[in-house]
C-alpha positions in Angstrom: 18.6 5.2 -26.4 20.8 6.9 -23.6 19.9 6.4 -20.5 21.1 7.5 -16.8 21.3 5.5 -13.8 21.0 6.9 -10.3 21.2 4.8 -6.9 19.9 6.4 -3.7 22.3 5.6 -0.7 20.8 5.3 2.6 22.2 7.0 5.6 23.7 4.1 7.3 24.6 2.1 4.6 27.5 1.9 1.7 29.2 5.0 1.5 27.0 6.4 3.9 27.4 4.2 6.9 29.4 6.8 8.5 25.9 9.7 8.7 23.2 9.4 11.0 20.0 7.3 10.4 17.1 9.6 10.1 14.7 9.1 13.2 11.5 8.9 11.1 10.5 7.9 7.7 9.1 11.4 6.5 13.1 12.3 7.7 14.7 9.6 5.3 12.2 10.5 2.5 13.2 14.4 2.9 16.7 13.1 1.9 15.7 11.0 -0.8 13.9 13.5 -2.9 16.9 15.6 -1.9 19.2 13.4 -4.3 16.1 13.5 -6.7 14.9 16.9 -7.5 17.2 18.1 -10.0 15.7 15.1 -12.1 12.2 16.2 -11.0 12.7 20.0 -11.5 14.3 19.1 -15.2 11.2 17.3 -16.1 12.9 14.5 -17.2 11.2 10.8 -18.6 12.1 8.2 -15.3 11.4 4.8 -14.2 11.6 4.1 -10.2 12.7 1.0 -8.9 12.5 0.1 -5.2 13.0 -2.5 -3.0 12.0 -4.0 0.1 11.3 -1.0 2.6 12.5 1.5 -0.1 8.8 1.0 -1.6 7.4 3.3 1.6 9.9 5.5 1.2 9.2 6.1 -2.8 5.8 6.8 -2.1 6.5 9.5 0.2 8.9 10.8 -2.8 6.6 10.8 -5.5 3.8 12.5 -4.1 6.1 15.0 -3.1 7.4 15.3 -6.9 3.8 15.2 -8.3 2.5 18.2 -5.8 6.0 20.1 -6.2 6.8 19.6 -9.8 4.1 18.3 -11.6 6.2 15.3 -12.2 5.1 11.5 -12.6 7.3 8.4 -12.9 6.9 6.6 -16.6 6.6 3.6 -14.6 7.3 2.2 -10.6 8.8 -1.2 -9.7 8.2 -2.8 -6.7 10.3 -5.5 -5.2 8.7 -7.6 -3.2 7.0 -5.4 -0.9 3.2 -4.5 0.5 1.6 -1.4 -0.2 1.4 1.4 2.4 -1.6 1.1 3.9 -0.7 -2.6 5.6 1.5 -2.8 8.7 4.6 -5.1 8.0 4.7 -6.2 12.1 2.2 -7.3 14.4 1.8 -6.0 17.9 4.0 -8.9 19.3 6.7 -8.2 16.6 5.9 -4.5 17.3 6.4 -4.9 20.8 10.2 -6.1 20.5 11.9 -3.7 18.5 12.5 -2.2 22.1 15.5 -4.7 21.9 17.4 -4.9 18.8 19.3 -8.1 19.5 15.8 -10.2 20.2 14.1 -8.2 17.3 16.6 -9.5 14.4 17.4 -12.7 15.5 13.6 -13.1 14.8 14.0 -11.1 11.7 17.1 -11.9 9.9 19.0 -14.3 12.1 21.5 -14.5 9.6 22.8 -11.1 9.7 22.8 -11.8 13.6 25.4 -14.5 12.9 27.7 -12.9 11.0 30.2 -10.8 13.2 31.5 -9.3 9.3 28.3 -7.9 9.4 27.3 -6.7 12.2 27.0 -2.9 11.1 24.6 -3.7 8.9 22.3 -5.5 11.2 22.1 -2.2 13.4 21.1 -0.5 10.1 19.0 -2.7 8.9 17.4 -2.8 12.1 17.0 1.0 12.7 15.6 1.1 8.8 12.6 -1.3 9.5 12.3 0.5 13.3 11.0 3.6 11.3 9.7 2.0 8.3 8.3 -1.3 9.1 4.7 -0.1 10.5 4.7 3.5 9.2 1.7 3.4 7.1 0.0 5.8 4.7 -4.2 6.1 3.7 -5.5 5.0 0.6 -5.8 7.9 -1.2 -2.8 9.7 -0.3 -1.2 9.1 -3.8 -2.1 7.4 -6.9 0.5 6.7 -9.2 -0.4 7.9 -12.5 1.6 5.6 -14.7 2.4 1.3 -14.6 3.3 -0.3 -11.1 4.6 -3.2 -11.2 4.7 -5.4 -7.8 7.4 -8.0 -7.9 7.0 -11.0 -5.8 10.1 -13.2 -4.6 8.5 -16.8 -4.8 10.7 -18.6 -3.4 10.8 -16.3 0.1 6.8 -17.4 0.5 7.9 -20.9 0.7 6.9 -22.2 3.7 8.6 -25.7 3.0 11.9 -23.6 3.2 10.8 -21.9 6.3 10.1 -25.5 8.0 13.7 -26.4 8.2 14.2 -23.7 10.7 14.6 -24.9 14.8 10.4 -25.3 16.1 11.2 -22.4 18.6 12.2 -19.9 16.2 9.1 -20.7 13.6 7.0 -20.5 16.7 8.3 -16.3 17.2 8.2 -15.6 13.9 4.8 -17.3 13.2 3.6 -14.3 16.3 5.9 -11.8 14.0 4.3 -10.7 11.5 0.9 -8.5 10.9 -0.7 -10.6 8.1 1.7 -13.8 7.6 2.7 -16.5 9.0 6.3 -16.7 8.4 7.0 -14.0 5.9 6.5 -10.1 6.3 3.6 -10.3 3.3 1.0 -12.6 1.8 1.7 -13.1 -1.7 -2.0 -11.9 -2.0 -1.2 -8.6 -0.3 0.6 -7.8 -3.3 -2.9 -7.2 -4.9 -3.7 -4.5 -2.8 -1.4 -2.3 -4.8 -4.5 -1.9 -7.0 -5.5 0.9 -4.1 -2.7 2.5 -5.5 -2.2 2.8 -9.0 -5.1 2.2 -11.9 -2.4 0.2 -13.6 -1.1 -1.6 -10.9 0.0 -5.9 -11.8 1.5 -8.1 -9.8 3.6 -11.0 -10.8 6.2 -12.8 -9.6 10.6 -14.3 -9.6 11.4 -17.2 -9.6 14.0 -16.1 -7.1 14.3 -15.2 -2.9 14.3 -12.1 -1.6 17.6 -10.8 -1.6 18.0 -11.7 -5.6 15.7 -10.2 -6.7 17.6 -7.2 -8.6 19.9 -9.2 -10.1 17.1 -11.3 -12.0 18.2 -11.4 -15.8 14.2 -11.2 -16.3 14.0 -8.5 -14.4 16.2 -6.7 -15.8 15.4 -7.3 -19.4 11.5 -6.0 -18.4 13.1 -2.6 -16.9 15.2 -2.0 -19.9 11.9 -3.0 -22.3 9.8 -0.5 -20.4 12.5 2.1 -20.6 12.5 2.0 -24.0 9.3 2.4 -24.4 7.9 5.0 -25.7 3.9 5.4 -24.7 1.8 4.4 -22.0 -0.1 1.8 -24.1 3.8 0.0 -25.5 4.4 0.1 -21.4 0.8 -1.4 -20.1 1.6 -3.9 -23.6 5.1 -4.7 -22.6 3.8 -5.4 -18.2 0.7 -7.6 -19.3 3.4 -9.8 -21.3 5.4 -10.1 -18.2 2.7 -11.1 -15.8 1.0 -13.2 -18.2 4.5 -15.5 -18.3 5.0 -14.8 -14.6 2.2 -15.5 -12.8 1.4 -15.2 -9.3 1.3 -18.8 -8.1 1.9 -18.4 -3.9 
């Protein structure tokens, strides 16, 4: 089996950092299905894999590629991130991305930290300014094919999250729309049901930044690549979650 592998690089970021961030999520996903439509206009078999706020921006993507082209994914990977129609911030966390500095040392106080990366803070931050309450109705798109909805178990461990200083747990407790500590509730990862008729959630063993690089991860995407019907897909997912329950 051959297979190609193509990365989408955000404005901002990588080899990019140098371009302009889009000012709106519609803007960013305009230049995603950019890189993409040769693939979709070829009518090629592919697997999608996105991560973290990449998963709003992939929706946007293949609905465009299904009412364009016709074209569906053979199967969608999501890592660890809610479905479109829930707000990652509440109206407190809302309120602050007005200032930058206040808003990620609240959200990723590490980055913050971390003069080396510094440039990728203001990314980061401009990313989750567009993309972190831009939501979409049920019904806008229904994937036609698996979703998979990885969870990152170990990032919904609130016995981590209690080592942190009292006065930072107290902000980010206020942060987030439907968690405490964490942008999702593991159970929110259910509610990519509204999405796809083949929709499963399971999860790593792993936090959220590892997720990728997961050696079970990796040997799912491959299986499900390989595969060569719907049915050896939904057969090769169910095995998965069955041995990776959701346990948060």
């Amino acid at each position: 089996l051959s297979l190609e592998l193509a990365v989408y690089e955000w404005p901002g970021f990588g080899l990019r950092r140098k371009e302009p961030q889009p000012l709106s999520l519609p803007e960013l996903a305009e230049d995603a299905f950019g890189a993409f439509a040769e693939v979709f206009r070829e009518d090629v078999p592919f697997v999608i894999v996105a991560y973290s706020a990449g998963c709003r921006v992939v929706t946007l993507v293949t609905e465009r590629a299904k009412r364009q082209f016709g074209v569906e994914p053979m199967a969608v990977f999501i890592l660890d991130y809610g479905p479109p129609h829930l707000p990652m911030l509440s109206d407190y966390g809302t309120s602050l991305l007005s200032n930058e500095t206040e808003w990620m040392n609240i959200f990723s106080p590490h980055l913050v930290s971390n003069s080396s990366l510094k440039q990728t803070a203001h990314a980061m931050y401009n990313t989750y300014k567009i993309a972190a309450n831009y939501t979409l109705p049920v019904g806008f798109h229904m994937f036609q094919c698996p979703l998979v909805a990885l969870i990152a178990r170990r990032h919904y461990d609130h016995s981590e999250w209690l080592k942190h200083p009292a006065e930072f747990l107290e902000e980010r407790s206020k942060f987030f729309h439907n968690a405490k500590y964490t942008q999702w509730k593991p159970a929110d990862f259910e509610e990519w049901t509204h999405w796809s008729s083949y929709a499963t959630a399971a999860e790593l063993d792993c936090d959220h930044t590892h997720m990728q690089m997961k050696k079970e991860f990796k040997s799912l995407l491959w299986e499900v690549c390989e595969a060569f019907s719907l049915q050896e897909r939904l057969d090769i997912i169910a095995r998965f979650a069955a041995s990776h329950p959701r346990t948060t």
